[in-house]
C-alpha positions in Angstrom: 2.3 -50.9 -2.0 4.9 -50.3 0.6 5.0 -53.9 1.1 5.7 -54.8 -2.6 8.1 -52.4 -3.1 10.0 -53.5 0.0 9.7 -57.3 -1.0 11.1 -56.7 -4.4 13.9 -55.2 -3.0 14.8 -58.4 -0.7 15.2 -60.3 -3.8 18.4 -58.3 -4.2 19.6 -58.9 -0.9 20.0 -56.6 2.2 23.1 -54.7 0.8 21.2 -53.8 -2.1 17.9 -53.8 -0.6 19.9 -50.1 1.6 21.0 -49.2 -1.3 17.5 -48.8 -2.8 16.1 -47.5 0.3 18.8 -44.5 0.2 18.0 -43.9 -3.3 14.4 -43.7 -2.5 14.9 -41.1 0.5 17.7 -39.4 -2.0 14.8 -38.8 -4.8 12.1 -37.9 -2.4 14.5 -35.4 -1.0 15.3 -34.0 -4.0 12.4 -33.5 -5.0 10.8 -31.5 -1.9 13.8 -29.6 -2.7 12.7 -28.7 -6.0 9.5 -27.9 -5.1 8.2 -24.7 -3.6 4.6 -25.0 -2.2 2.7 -21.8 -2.3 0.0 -22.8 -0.3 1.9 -24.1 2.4 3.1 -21.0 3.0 -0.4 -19.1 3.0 -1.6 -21.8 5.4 1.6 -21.0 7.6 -0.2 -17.5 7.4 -3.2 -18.2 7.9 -2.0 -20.2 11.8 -0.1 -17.3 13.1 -2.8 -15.2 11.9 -4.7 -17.5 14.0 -2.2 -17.2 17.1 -2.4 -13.3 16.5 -6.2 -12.8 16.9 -5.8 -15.0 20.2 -3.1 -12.2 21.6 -4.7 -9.6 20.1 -7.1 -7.8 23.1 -10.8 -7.1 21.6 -11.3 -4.0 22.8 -12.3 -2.2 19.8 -8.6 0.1 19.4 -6.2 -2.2 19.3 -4.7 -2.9 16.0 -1.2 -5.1 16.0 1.9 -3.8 15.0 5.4 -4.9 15.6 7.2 -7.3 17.8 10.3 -6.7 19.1 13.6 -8.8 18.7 13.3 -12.0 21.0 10.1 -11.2 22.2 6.8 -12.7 21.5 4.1 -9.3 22.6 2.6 -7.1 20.3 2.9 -3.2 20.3 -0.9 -2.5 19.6 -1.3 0.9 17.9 -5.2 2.6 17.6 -6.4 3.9 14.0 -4.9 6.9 13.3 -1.0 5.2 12.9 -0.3 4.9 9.6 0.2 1.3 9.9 -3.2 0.5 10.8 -4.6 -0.5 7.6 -2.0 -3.7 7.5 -3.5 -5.7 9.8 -6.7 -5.6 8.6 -5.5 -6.0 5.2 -3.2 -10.0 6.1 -7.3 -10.6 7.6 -8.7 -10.2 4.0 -5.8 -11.6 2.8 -6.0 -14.8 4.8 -10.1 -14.7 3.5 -8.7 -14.7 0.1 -6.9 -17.8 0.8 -9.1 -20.1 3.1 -12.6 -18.3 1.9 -13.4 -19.5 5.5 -16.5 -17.4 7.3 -14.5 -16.4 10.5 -11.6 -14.8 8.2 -14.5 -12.4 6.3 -15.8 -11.9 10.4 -12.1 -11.1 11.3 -11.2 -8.8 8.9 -14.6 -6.8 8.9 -14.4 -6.6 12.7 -10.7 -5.0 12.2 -11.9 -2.7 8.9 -14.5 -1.0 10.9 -11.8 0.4 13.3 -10.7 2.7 10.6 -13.8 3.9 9.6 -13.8 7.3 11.8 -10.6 8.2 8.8 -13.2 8.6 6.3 -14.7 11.5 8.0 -11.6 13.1 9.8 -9.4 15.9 8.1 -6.2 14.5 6.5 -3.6 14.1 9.2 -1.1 12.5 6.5 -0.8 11.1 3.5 -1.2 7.5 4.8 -4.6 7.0 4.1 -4.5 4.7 1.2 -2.6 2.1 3.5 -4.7 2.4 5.8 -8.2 2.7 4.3 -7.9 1.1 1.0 -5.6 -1.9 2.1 -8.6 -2.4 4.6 -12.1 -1.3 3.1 -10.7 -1.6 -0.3 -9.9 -5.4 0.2 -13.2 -5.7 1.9 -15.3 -4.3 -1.2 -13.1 -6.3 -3.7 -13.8 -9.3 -1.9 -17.7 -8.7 -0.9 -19.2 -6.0 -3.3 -20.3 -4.3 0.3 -21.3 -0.8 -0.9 -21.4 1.2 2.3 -17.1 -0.1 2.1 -17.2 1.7 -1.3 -18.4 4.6 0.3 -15.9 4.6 2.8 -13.0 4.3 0.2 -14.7 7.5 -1.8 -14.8 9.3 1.1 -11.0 8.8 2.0 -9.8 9.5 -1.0 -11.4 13.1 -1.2 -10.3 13.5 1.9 -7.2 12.7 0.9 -7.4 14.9 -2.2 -7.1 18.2 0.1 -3.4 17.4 1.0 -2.8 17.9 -2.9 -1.1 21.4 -3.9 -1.5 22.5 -6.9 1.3 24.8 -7.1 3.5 22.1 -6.4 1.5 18.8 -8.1 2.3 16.8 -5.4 -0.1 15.3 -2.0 1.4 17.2 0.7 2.7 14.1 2.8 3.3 15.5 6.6 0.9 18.4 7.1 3.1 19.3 10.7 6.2 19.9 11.4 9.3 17.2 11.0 13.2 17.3 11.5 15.0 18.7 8.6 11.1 19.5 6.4 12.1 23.3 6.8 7.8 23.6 7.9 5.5 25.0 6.4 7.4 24.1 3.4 5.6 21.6 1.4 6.9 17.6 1.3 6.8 14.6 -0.3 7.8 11.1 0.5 8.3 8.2 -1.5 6.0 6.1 0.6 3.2 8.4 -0.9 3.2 6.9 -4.3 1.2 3.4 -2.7 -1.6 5.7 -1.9 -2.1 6.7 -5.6 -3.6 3.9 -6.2 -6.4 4.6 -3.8 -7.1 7.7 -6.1 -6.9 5.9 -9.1 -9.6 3.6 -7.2 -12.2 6.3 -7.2 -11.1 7.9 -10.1 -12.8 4.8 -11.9 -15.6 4.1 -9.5 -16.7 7.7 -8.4 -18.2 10.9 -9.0 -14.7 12.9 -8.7 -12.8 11.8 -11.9 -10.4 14.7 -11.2 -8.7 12.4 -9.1 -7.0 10.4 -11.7 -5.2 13.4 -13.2 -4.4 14.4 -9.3 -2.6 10.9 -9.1 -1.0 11.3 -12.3 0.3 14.7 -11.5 1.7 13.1 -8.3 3.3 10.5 -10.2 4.9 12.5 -12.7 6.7 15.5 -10.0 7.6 12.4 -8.6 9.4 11.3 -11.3 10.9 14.3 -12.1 12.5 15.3 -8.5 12.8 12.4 -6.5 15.5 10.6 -9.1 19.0 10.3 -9.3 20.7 9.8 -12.5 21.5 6.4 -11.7 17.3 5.7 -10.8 18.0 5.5 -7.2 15.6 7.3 -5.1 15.8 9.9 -2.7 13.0 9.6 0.4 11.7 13.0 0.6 11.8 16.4 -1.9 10.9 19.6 0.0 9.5 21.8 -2.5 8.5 25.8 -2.1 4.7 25.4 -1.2 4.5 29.1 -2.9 6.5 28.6 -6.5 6.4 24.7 -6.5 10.0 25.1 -7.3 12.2 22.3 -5.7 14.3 22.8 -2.2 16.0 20.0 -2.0 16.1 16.0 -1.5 16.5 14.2 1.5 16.8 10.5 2.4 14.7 11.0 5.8 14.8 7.2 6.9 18.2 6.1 4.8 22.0 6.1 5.8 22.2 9.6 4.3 21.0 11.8 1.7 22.6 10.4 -1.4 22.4 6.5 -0.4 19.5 4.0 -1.7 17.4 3.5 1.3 16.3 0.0 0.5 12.1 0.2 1.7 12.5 3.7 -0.6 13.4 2.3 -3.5 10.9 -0.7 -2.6 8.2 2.1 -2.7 9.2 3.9 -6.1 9.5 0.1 -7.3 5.7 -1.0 -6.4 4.6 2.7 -7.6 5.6 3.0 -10.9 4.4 -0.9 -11.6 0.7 0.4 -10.2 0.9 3.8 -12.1 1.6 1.7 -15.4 -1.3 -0.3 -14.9 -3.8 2.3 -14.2 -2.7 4.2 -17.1 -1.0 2.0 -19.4 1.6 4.8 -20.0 4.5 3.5 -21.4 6.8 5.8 -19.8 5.8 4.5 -16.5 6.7 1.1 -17.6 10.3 1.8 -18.8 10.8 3.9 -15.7 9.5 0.7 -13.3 12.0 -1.0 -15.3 14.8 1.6 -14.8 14.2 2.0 -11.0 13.4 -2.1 -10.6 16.8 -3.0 -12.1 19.1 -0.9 -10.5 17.6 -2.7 -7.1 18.4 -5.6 -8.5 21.9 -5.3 -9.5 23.1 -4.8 -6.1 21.0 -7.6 -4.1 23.1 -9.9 -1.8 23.5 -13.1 -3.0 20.6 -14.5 -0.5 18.2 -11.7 -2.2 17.0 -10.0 0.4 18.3 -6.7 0.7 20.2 -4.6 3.7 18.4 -1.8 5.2 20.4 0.7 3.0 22.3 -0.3 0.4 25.1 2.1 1.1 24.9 1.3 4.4 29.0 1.5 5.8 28.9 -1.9 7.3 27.6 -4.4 5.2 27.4 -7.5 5.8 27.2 -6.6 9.4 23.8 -4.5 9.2 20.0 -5.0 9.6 18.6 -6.7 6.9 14.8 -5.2 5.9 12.3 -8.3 5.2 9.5 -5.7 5.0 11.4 -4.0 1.4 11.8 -7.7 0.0 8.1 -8.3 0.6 7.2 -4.9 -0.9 9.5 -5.6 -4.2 8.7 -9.4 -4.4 5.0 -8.3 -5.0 5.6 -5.8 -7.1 8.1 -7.4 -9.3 5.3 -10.2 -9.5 3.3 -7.6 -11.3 6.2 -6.0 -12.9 6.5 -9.8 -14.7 3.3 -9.9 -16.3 3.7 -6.2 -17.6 6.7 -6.1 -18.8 7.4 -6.7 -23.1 10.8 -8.1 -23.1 10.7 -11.8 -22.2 14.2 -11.4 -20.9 13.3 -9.1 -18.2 9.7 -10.6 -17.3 12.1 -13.9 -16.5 14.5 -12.2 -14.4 11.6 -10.6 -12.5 9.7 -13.5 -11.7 12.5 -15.6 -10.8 13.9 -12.8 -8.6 10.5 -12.6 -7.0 10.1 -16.2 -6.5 13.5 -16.5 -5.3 13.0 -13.6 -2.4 9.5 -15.0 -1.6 11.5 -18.6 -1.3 14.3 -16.8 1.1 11.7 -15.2 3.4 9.5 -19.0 3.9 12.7 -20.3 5.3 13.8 -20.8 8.8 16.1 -17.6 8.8 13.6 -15.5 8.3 9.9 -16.9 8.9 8.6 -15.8 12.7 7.3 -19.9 13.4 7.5 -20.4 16.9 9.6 -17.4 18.0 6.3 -15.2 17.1 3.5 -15.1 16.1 4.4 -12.9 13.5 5.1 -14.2 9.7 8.5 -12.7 9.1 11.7 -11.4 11.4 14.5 -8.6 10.3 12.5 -5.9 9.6 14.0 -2.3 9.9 11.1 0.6 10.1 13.9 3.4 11.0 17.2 2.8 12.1 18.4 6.5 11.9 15.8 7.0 14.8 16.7 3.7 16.4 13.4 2.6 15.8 11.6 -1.0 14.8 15.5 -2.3 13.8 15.5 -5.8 13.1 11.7 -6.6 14.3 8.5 -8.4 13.0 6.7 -5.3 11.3 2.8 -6.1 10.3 3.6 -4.2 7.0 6.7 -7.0 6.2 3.6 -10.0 6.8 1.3 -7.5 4.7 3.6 -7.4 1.4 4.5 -11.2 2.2 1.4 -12.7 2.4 -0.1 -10.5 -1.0 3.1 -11.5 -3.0 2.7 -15.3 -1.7 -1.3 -14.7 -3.5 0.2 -12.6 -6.2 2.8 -15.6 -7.0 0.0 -18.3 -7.2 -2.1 -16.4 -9.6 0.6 -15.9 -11.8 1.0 -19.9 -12.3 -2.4 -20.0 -12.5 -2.9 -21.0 -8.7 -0.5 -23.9 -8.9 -0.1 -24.9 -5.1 3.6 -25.8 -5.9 6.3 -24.8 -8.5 9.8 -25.6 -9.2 11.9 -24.2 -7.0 14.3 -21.7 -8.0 16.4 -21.6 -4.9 17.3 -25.7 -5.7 18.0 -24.6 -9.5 20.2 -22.5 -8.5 22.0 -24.6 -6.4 21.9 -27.0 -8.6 24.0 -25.1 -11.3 26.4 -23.8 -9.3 
């Protein structure tokens, strides 16, 4: 065909003959421009995965991490850090994907490290990251009961953290700066494990858990909200009277700014609580706390750290929070009634997801990570501008997310070259 082509094009001459050829190269261009390939990017998953099991020691404890700035070694954590469940979670993930053997192997292998937190007392509220993004995937994707046993477990394990004077899971049962200990908190962060509950609400004996979750969901609601939907990270509340202290944005700039992995939370929160109840007020309030993130993105769509943060554009940015929203806003698009809105949030997710698979922010051959510019907490000087496993965990579940909503296209138009191409 090649020959043909380039045959028919010497009839014209050689001046004309370039002039085709530049066209060609133009269109082709173009149109890898236009396109965004979904599954190219899970596949680019799937190899660093691939490089990460091969750095990763197997010895039974060690669960990756982060990686630090210019660096290309994993911090290893054990089970009990709250980020443990990640990990495990990109292995089921990459399963999802490939359906390959060795992936199911992988991410069983990595599960099982986490079992001994189905059987310890609560130590924090993390347990639905850890357990549920780990044993949870693996039931969803095998049917293995003993993993459903393991979720059921964990969640009434978590279900002695709850308060009932207050409504709320008690998120860090131990001291912490600025908590005014013993009184009882809550942290933003907490919402993701609700839909652990919600989990064995359905598929377990202890159906009181749904109206735990919803309880949660709803004290939430009511204390952690500015006028203006922005969030704060943690309410203190009087573990006595239930009655609230006061709000604190632990991990943000400062109280009353929008700590963007925060906000993130609340945004993914609310979409889940919506769906497991089909409450309509859950819905509008997504909606309310969705849009105000949105309205003060960076062009580039992937937010700062803090979005009050005093020296913008000069700060971290926080990969992990775009991941964490892209997802949810994913979700957010097929629930939402107004066609309007549902287009803005699936654009906006595509075009984050499309930002975080470029060069600027993909790990390639610096790590073997799947994103960079991550900030865990920067008022601590801690994890600022790093590969975080929770920033590959939201990326590669919104990259899954994003190909189910097209029906599992492998490639879509690209909203990033629309864009530019208006402008």
């Amino acid at each position: 065909m090649k020959g043909i082509f380039r045959a028919r094009l010497e009839q014209f001459g050689p001046s004309m003959s370039v002039l085709f050829f530049a066209l060609a190269v133009a269109s082709c261009q173009l149109k890898q421009k236009e396109v965004f390939n979904i599954d190219d990017q899970l596949d680019y998953c799937a190899a660093q995965a691939e490089r990460t099991i091969a750095l990763t020691p197997d010895d039974g404890k060690s669960i990756p991490r982060n990686i630090a700035p210019n660096s290309t070694k994993w911090r290893f954590v054990e089970y009990q850090d709250w980020t443990s469940g990640f990990w495990p979670g990109v292995l089921w993930y990459v399963y999802e994907h490939t359906q390959e053997p060795e992936w199911k192997a992988r991410a069983q292998q990595f599960s099982e490290y986490l079992r001994p937190l189905s059987v310890s007392p609560a130590n924090d509220h993390d347990l639905g990251f850890q357990v549920h993004n780990s044993f949870g995937h693996g039931y969803r994707l095998t049917g293995n009961e003993d993993y459903k046993k393991v979720v059921l477990m964990t969640s009434d394990t978590l279900e002695t953290l709850y308060n009932p004077n207050v409504g709320t899971i008690l998120s860090w049962p131990r001291p912490v700066p600025n908590m005014e200990w013993p009184q009882h908190n809550t942290i933003m962060d907490n919402m993701i494990n609700l839909e652990m509950l919600f989990w064995a609400a359905k598929n377990g004996d202890n159906k009181g858990l749904y109206d735990l979750a919803v309880s949660h969901a709803d004290k939430t609601m009511a204390n952690h909200f500015r006028d203006d939907y922005t969030s704060y990270h943690v309410v203190v509340y009087d573990t006595l009277t239930g009655e609230k202290i006061k709000g604190v944005t632990h991990q943000g700039y400062s109280d009353e700014s929008m700590w963007a992995r925060g906000q993130a939370w609340a945004i993914y929160g609310y979409t889940m609580v919506y769906r497991e109840t089909g409450d309509e007020k859950y819905l509008d309030f997504a909606q309310k706390v969705t849009n105000v993130y949105l309205d003060r993105l960076p062009e580039d769509m992937i937010t700062y750290w803090d979005f009050n943060a005093p020296n913008i554009p000069d700060e971290p940015r926080d990969a992990s929070a775009a991941a964490v929203v892209a997802s949810a806003l994913i979700e957010l698009a097929g629930h939402t009634k107004d066609p309007e809105l549902s287009r803005r949030y699936i654009t906006s997710a595509q075009a984050m997801l499309e930002e975080l698979s470029t060069a600027a922010y993909q790990s390639r051959e610096r790590n073997s990570a799947f994103l960079l510019h991550s900030t865990g907490h920067k008022p601590n000087r801690s994890e600022i501008d790093y590969s975080i496993i929770y920033a590959d965990y939201y990326y590669i579940e919104a990259l899954l997310r994003l190909k189910a909503y097209y029906n599992n296209e492998e490639a879509i138009t690209s909203v990033l070259a629309l864009n530019e191409s208006e402008s």
